[in-house]
Backbone of each chain as ProteinMPNN parsed JSONL, in Angstrom:
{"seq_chain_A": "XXXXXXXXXXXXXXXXXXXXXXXXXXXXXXXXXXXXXXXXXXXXXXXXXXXXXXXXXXXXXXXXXXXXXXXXXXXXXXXXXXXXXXXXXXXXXXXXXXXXXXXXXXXXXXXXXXXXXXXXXXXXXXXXXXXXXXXXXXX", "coords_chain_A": {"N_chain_A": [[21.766, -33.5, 38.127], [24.622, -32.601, 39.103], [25.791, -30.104, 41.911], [26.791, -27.134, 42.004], [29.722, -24.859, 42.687], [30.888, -21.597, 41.496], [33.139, -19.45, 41.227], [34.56, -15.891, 41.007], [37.706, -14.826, 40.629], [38.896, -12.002, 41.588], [40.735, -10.3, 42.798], [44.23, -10.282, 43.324], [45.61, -10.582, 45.712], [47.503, -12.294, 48.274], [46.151, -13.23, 50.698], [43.215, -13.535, 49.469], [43.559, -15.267, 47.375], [44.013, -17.535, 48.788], [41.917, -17.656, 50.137], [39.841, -17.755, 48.001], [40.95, -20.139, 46.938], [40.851, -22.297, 49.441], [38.196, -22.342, 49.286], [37.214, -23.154, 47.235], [38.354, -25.987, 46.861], [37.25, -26.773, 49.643], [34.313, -26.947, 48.292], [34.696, -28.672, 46.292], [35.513, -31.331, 47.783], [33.176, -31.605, 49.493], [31.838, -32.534, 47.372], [30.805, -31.05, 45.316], [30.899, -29.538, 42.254], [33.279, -27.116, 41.09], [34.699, -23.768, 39.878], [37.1, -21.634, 38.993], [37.13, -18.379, 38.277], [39.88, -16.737, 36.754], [40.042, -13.1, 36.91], [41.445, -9.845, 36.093], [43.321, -8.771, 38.893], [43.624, -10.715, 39.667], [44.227, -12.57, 37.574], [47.007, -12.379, 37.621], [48.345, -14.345, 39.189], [47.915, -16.516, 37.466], [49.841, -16.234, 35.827], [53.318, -17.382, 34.899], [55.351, -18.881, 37.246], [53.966, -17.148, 39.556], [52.136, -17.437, 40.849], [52.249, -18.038, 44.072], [52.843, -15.152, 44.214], [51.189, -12.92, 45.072], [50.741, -9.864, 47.013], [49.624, -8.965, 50.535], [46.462, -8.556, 51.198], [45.74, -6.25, 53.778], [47.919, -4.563, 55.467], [50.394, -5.152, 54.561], [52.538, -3.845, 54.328], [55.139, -3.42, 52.484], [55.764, -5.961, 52.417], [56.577, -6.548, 54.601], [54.54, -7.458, 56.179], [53.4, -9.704, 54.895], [56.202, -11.321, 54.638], [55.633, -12.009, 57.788], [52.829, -12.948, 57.951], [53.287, -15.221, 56.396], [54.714, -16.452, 58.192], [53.721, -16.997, 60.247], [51.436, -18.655, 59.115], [53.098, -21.159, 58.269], [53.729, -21.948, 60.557], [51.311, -22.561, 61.687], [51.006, -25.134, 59.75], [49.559, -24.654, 57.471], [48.881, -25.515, 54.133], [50.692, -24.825, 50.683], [49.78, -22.133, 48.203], [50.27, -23.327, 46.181], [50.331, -25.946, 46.57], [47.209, -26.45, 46.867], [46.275, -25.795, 44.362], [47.276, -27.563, 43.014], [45.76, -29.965, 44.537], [43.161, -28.86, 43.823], [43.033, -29.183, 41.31], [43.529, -31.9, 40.854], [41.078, -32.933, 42.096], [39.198, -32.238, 39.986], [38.719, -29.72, 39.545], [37.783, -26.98, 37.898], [39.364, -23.893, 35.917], [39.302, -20.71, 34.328], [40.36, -18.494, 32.189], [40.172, -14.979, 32.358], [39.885, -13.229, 28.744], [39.616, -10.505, 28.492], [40.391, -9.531, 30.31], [43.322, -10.47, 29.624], [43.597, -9.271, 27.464], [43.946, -6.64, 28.316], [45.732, -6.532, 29.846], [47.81, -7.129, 28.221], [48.541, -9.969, 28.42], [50.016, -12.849, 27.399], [48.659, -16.189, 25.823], [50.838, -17.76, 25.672], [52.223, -16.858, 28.692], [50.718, -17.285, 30.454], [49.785, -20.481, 32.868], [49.345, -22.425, 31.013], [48.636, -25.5, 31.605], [47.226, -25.36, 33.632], [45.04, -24.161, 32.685], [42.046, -24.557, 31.727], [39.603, -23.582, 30.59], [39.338, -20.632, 28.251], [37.196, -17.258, 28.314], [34.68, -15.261, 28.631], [32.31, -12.384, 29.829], [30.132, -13.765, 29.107], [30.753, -16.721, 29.705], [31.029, -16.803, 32.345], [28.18, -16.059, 33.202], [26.539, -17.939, 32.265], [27.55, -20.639, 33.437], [27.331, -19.617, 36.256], [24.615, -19.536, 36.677], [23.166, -22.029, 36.91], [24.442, -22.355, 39.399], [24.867, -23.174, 42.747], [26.783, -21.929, 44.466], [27.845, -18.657, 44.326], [30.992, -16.373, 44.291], [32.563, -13.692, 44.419], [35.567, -12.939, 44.507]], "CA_chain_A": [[22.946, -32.64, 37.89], [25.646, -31.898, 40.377], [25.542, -28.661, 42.561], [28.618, -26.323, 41.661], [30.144, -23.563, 43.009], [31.42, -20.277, 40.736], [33.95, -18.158, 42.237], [35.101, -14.831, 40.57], [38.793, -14.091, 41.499], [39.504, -10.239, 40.576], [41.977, -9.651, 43.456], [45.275, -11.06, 43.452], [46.349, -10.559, 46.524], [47.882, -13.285, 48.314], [45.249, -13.994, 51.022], [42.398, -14.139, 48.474], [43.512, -16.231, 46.444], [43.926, -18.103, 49.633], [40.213, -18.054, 50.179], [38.924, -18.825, 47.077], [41.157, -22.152, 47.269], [40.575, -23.138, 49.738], [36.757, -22.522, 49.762], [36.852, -24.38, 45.767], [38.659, -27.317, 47.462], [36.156, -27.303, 49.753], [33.505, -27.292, 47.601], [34.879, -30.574, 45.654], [35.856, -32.125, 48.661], [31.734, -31.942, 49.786], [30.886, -32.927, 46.615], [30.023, -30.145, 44.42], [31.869, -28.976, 40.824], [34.147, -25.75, 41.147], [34.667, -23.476, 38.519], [37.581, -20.258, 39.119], [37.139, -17.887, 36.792], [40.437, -15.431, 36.964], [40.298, -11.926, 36.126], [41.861, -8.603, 36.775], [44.576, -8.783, 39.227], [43.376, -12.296, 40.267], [44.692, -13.005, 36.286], [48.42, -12.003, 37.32], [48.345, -15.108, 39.584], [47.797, -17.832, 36.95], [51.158, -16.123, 34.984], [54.16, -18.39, 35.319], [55.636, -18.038, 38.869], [52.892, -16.059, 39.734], [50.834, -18.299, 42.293], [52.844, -16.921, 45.44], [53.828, -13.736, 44.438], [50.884, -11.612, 45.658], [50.775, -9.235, 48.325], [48.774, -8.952, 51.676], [45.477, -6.778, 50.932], [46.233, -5.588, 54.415], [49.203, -4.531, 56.383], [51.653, -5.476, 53.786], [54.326, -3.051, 54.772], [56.143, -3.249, 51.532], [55.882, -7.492, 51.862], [56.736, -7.286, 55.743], [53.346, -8.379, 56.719], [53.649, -10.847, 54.188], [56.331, -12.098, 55.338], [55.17, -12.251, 59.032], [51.931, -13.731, 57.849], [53.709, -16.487, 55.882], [55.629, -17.139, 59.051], [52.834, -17.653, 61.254], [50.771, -20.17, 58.187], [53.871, -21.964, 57.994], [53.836, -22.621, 62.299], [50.187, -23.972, 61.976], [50.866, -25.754, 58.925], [49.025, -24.344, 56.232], [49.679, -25.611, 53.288], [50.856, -23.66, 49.761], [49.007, -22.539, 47.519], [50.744, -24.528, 45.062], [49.429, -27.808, 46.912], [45.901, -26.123, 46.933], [46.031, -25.367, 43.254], [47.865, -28.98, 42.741], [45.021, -30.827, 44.601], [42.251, -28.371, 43.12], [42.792, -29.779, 39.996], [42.701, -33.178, 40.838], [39.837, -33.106, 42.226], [38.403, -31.954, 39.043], [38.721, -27.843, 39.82], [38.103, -25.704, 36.479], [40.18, -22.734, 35.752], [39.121, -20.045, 33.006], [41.056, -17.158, 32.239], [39.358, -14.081, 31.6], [40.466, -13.299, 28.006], [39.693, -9.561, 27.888], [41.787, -9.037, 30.942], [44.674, -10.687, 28.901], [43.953, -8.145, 25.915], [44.204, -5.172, 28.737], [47.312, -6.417, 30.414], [48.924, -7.111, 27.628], [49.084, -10.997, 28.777], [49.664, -13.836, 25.928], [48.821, -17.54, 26.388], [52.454, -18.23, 26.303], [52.758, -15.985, 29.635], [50.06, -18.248, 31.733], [50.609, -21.405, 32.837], [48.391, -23.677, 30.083], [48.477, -26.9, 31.997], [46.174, -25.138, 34.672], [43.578, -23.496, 32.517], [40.95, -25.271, 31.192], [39.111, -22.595, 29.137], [39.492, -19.064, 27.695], [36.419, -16.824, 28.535], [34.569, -13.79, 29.013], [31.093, -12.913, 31.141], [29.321, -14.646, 29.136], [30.576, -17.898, 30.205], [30.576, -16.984, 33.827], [27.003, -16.082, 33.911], [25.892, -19.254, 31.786], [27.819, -21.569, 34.729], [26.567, -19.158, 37.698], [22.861, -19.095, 36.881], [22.504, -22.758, 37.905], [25.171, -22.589, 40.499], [24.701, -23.23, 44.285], [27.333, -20.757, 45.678], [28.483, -17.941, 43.617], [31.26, -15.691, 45.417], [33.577, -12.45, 43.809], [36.334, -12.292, 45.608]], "C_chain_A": [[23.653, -32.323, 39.214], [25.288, -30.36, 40.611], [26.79, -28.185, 42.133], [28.357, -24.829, 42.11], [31.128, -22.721, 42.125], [32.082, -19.472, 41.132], [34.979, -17.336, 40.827], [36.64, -14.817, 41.38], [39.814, -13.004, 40.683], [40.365, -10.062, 41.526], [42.789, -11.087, 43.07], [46.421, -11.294, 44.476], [46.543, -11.907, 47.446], [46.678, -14.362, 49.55], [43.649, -14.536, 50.364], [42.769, -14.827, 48.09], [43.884, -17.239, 47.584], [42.575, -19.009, 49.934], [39.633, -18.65, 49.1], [39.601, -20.02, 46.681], [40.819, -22.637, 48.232], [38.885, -23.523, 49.902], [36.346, -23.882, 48.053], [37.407, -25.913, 46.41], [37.541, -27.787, 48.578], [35.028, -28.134, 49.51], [33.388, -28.525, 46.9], [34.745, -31.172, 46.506], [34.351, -32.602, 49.093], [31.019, -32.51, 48.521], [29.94, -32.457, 45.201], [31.443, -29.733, 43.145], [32.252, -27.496, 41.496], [34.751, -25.356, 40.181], [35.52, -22.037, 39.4], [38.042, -19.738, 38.153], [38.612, -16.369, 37.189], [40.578, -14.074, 36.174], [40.872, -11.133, 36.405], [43.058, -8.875, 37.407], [44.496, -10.172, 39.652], [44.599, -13.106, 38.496], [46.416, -13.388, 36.509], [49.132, -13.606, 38.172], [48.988, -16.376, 38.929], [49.106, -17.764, 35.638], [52.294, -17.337, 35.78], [55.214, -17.88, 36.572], [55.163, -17.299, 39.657], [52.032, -16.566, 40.94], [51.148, -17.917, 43.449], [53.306, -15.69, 45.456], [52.78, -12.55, 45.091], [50.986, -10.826, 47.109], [49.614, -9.108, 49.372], [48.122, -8.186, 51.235], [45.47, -6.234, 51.834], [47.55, -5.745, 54.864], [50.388, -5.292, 55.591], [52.853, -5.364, 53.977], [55.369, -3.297, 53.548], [56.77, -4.925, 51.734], [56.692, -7.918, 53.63], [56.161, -8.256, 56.151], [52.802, -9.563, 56.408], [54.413, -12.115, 54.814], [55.786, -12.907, 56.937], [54.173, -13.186, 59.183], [52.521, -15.107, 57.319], [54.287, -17.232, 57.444], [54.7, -17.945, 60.283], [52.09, -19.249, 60.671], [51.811, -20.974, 58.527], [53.942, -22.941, 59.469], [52.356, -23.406, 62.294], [49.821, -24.159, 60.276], [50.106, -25.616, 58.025], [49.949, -24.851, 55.219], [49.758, -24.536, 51.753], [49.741, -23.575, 49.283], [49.147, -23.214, 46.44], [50.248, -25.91, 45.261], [48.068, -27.16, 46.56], [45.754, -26.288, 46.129], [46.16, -27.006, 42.381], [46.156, -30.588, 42.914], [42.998, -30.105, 44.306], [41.618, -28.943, 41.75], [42.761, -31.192, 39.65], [41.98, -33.746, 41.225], [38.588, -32.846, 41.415], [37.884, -30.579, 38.894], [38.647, -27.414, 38.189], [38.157, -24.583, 36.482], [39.781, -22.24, 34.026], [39.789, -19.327, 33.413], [40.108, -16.34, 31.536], [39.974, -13.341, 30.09], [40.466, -11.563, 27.797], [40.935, -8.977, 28.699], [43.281, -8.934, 30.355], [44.801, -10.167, 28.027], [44.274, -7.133, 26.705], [45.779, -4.959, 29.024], [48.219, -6.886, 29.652], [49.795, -8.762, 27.821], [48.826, -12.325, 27.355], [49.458, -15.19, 26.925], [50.304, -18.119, 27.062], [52.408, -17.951, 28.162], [52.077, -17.065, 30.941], [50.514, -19.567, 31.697], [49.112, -22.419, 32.446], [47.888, -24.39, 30.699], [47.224, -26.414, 33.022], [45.08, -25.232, 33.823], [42.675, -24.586, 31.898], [40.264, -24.378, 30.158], [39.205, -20.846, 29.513], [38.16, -18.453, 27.651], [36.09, -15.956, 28.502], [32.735, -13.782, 29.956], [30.475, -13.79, 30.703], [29.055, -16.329, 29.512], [30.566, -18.273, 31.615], [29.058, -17.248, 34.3], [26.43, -17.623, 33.291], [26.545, -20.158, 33.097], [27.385, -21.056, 36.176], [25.246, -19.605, 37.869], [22.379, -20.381, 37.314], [23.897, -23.026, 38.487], [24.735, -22.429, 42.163], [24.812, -21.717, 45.147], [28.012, -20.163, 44.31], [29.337, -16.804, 44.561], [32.342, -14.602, 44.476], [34.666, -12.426, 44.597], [37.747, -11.547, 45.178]], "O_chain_A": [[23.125, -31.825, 40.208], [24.714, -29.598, 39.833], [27.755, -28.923, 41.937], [27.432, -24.022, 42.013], [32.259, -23.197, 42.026], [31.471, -18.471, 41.509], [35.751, -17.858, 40.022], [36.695, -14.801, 42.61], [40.734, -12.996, 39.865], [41.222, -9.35, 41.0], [42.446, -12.224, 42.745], [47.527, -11.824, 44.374], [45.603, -12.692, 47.325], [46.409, -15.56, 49.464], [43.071, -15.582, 50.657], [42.117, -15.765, 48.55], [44.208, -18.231, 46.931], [42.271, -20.201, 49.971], [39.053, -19.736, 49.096], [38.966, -20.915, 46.123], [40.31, -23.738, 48.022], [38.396, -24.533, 50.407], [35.634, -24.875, 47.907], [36.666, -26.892, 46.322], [37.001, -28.892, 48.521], [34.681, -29.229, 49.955], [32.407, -29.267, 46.838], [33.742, -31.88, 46.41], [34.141, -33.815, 49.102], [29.85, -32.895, 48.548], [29.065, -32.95, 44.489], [32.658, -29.71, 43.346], [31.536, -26.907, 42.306], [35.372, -26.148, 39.471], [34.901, -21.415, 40.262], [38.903, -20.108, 37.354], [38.337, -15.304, 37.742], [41.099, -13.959, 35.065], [41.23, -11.444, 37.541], [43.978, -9.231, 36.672], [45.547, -10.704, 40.01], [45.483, -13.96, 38.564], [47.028, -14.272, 35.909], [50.254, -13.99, 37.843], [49.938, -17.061, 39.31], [49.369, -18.644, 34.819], [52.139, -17.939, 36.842], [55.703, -16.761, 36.731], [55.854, -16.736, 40.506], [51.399, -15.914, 41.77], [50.235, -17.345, 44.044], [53.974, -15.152, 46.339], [53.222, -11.493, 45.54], [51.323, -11.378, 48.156], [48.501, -9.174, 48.85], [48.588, -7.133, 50.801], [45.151, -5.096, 51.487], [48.231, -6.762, 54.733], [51.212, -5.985, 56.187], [53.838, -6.1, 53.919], [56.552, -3.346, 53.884], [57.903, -5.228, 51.361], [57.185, -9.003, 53.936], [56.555, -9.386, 56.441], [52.077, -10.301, 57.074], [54.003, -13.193, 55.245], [55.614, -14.115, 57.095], [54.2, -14.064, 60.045], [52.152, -16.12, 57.915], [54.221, -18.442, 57.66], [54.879, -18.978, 60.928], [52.066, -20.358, 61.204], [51.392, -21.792, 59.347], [54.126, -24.155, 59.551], [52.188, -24.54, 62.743], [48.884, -23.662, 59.652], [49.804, -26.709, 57.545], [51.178, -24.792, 55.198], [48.992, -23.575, 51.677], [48.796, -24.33, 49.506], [48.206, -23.666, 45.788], [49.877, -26.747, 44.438], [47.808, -27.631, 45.453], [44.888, -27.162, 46.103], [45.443, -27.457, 41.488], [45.73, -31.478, 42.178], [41.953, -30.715, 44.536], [40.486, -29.101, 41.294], [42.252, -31.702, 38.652], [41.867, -34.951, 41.0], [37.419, -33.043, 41.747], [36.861, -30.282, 38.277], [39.591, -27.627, 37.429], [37.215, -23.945, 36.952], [39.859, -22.883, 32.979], [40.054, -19.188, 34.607], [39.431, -16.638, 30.552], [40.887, -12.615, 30.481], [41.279, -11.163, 26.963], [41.928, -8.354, 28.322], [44.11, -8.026, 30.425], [45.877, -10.247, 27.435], [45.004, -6.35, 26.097], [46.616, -4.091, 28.776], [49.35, -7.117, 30.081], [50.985, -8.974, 27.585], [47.842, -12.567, 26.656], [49.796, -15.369, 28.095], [50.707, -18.583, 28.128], [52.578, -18.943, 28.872], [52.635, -17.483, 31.955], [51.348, -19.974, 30.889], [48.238, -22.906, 33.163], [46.658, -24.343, 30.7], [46.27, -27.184, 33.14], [44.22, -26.101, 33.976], [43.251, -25.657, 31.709], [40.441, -24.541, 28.95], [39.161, -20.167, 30.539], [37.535, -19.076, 26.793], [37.013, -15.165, 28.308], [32.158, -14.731, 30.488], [30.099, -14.701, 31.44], [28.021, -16.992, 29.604], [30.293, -19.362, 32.119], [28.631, -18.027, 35.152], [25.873, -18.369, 34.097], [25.646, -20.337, 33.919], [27.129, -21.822, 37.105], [24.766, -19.989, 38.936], [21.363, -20.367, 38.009], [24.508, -23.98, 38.005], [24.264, -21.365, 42.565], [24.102, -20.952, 45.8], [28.556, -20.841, 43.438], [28.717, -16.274, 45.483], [32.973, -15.286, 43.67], [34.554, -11.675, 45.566], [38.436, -10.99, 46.032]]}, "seq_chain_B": "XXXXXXXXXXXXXXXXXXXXXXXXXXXXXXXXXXXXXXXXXXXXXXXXXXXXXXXXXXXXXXXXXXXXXXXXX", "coords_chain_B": {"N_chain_B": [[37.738, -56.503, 48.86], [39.229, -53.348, 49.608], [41.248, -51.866, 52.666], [41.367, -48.544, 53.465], [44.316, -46.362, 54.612], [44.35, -43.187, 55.649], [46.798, -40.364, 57.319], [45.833, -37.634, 58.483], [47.091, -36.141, 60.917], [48.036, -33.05, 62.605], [47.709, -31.86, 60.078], [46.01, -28.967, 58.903], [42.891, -27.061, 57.917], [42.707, -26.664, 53.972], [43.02, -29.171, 54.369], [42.358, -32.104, 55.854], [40.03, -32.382, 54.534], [40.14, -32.255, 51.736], [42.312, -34.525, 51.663], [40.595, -36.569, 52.351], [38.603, -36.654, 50.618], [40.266, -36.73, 48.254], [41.196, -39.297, 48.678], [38.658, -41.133, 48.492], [37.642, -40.534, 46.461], [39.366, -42.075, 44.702], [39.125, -45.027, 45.693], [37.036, -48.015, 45.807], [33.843, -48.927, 45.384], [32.55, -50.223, 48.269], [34.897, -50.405, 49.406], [36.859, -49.597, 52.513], [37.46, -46.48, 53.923], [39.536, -45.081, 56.537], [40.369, -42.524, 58.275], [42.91, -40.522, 60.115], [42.823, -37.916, 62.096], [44.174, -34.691, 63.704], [42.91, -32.259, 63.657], [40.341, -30.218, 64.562], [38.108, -29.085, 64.087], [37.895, -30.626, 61.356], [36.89, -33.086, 62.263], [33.808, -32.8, 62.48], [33.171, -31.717, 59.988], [34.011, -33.204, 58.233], [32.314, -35.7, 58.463], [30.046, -34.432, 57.61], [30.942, -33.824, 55.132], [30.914, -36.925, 53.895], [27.93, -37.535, 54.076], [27.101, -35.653, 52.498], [28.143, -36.733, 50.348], [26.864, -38.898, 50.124], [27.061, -41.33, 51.191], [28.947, -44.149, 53.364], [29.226, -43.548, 57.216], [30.838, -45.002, 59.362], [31.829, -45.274, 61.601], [33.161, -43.29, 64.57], [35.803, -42.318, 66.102], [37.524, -40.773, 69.006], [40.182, -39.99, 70.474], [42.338, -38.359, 73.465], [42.736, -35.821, 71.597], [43.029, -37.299, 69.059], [41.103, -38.043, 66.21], [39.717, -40.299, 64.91], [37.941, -41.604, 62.031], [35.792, -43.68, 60.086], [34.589, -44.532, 56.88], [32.879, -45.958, 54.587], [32.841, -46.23, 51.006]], "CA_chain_B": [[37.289, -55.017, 49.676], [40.566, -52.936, 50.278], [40.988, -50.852, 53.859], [42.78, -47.312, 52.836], [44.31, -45.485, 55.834], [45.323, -42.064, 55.692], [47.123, -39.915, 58.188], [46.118, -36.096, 58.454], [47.369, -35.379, 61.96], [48.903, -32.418, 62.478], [47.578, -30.714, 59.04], [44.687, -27.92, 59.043], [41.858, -26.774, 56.826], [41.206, -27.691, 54.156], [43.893, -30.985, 53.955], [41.573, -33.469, 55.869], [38.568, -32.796, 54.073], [40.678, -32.944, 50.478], [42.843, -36.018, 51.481], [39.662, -37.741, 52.323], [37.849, -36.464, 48.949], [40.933, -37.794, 47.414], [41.058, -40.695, 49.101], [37.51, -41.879, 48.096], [37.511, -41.08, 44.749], [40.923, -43.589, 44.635], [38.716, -46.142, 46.642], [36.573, -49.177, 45.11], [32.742, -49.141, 46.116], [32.577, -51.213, 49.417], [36.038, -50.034, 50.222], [36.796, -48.891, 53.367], [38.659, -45.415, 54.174], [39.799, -44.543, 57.58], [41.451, -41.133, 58.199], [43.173, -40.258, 61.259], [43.596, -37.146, 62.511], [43.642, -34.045, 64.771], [42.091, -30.728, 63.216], [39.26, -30.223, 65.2], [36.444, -28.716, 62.802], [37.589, -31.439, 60.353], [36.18, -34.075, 62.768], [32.859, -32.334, 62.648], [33.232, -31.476, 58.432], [34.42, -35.15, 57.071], [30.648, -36.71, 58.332], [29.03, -33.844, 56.91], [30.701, -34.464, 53.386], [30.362, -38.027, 53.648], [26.801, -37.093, 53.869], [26.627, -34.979, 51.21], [28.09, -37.929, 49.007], [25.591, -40.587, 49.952], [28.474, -42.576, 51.456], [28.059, -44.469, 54.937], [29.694, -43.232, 58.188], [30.614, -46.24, 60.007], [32.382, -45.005, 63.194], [34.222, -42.057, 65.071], [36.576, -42.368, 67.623], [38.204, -39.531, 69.667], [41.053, -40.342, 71.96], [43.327, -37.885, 73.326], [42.648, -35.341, 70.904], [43.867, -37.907, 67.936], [40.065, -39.263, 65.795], [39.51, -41.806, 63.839], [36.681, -41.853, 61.386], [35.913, -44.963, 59.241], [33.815, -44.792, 56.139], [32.48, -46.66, 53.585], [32.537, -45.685, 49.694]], "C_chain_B": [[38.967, -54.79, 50.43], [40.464, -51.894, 51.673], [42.086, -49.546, 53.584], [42.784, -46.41, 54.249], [45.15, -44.177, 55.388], [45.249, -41.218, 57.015], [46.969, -38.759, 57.916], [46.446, -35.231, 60.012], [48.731, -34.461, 61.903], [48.432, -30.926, 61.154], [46.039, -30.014, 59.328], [43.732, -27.771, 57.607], [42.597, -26.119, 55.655], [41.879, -29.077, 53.848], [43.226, -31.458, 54.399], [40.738, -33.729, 54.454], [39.321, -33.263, 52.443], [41.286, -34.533, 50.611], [41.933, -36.882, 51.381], [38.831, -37.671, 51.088], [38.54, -37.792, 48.468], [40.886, -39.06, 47.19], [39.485, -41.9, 48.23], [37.242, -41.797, 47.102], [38.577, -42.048, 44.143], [39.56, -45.2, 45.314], [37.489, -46.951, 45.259], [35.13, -48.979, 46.095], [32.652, -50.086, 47.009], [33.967, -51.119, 50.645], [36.141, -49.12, 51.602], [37.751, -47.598, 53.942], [38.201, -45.218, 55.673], [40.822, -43.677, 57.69], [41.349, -40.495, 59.758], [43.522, -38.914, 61.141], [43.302, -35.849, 63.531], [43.011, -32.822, 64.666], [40.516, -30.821, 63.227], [37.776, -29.704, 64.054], [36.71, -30.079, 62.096], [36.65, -32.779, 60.686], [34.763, -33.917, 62.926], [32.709, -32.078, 61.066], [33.091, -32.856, 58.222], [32.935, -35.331, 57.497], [30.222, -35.629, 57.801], [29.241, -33.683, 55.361], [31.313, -35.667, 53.5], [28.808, -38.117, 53.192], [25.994, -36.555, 52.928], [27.024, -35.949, 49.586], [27.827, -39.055, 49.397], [26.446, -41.103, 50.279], [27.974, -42.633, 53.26], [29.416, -44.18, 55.483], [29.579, -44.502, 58.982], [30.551, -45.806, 61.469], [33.211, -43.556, 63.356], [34.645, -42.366, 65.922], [37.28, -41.301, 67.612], [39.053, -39.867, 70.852], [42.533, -39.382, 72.331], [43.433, -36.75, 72.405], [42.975, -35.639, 69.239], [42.133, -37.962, 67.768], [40.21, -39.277, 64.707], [38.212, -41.784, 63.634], [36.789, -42.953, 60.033], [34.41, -44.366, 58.157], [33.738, -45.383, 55.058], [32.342, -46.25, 52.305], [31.534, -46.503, 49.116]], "O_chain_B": [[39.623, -55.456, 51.231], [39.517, -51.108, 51.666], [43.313, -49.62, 53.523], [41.82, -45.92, 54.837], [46.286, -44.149, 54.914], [44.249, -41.164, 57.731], [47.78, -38.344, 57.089], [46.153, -34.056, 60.235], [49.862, -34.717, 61.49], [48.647, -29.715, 61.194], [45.119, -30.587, 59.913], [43.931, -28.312, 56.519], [43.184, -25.078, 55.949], [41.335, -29.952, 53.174], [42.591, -31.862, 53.425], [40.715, -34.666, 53.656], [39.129, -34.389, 51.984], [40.918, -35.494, 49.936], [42.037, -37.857, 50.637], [38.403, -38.716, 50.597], [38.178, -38.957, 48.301], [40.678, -39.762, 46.2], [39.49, -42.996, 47.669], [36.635, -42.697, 46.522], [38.412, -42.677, 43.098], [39.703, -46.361, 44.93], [37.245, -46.502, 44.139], [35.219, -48.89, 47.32], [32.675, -51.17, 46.425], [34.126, -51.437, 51.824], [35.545, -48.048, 51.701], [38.844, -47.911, 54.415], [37.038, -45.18, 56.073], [41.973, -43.908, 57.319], [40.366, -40.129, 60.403], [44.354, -38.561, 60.305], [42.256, -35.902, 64.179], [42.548, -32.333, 65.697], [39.721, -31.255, 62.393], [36.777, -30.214, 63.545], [35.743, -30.837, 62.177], [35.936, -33.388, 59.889], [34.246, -34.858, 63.527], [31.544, -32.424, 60.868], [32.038, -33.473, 58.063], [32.207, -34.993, 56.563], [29.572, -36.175, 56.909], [28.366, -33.497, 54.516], [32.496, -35.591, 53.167], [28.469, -38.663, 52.142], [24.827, -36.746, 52.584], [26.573, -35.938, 48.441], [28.416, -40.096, 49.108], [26.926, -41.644, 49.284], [27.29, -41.941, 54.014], [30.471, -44.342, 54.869], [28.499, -45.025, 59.255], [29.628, -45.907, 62.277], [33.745, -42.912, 62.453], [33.902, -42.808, 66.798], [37.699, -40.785, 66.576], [38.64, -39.99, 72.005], [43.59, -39.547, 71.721], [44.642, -36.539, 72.316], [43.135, -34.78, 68.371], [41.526, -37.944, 68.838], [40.654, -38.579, 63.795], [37.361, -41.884, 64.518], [37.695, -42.981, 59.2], [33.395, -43.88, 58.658], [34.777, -45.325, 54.401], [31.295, -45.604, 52.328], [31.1, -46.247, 47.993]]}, "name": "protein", "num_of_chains": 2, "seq": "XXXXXXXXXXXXXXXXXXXXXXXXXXXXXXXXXXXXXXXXXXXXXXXXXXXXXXXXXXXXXXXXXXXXXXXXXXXXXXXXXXXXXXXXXXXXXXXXXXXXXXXXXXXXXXXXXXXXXXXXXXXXXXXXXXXXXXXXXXXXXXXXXXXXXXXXXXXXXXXXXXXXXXXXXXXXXXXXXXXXXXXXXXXXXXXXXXXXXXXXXXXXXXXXXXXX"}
């Protein structure tokens, strides 16, 4: 059986969801299955237009620090997270949505963007894919 | 046996290590990928997932801060 890595993503702020792409791209890239399960504010992400919109979890400044930070990624070439998310999934990345989140916030299928997700969930299908997972990470 | 070259100079973590994923799951067993480029950890990453997918490390070259790693699928 392949090794796989499980990553929780409850924030939605814009450098998380930073991290846990690029650490799931990683993870394929070495060789191992990747599984991001979004919930909570990580959820608001996988809405349509939603992949760049969060904010800095620090020093934001009302989307200064944002910008500022974008300005620096952009000088050493980081790329989006739209490529991340792009070559996540063809590397064979799986995307659940957490489904209770989408009963709290009031989010319908329509609202996410389908083509990503792969499956509709709740813990119980996190912990069944964690328990033989490698690297499990919350972020 | 096809030779696939890709260019990641210039881009940062984690584009090598994906292009070269990419790359080798595109590639034909025996095929050879060589991926140029200059993001220093990645030249120290790529052999360690080659490694981790049983795949052979032929060569490294470093010139100038540009390397060149060749491997085998």
């Amino acid at each position: 059986m392949m090794e796989k890595a499980t990553l929780i993503v409850h924030s939605g702020d814009m450098d998380k969801i930073y991290s846990a792409l690029i650490i799931a791209n990683g993870a394929l890239s070495m060789g191992m299955e990747a599984s991001l399960y979004f919930t909570f504010w990580g959820l608001q992400r996988l809405q349509k237009g939603g992949l760049e919109k969060g904010s800095l979890s620090k020093m934001n400044m009302m989307g200064l620090g944002k910008k500022m930070i974008q300005g620096r990624m952009e000088k050493a070439n980081v790329v989006s997270l739209e490529k991340l998310m792009t070559d996540f999934k063809e590397l064979g990345g799986k995307i659940i949505a957490c489904e209770m989140t989408m009963e709290i916030m009031g989010v319908k299928k329509e609202d996410l963007r389908q083509d990503l997700i792969d499956d509709y969930g709740a813990v119980g299908t996190y912990i069944n894919e964690a328990r033989d997972s490698k690297i499990t990470l919350f972020i | 046996m096809a030779d696939i070259k890709i260019d990641v100079k210039g881009e940062t973590c984690p584009v090598p290590l994906v292009e070269v994923r990419k790359a080798l799951r595109k590639a034909s067993p025996g095929d050879i990928v060589e991926v140029t480029g200059t993001h220093s950890a990645s030249k120290k990453e790529i052999p360690m997932a080659v490694e981790a997918l049983g795949l052979e490390l032929i060569d490294i070259i470093e010139e100038e801060g540009v390397w060149k790693i060749k491997i085998r699928r």
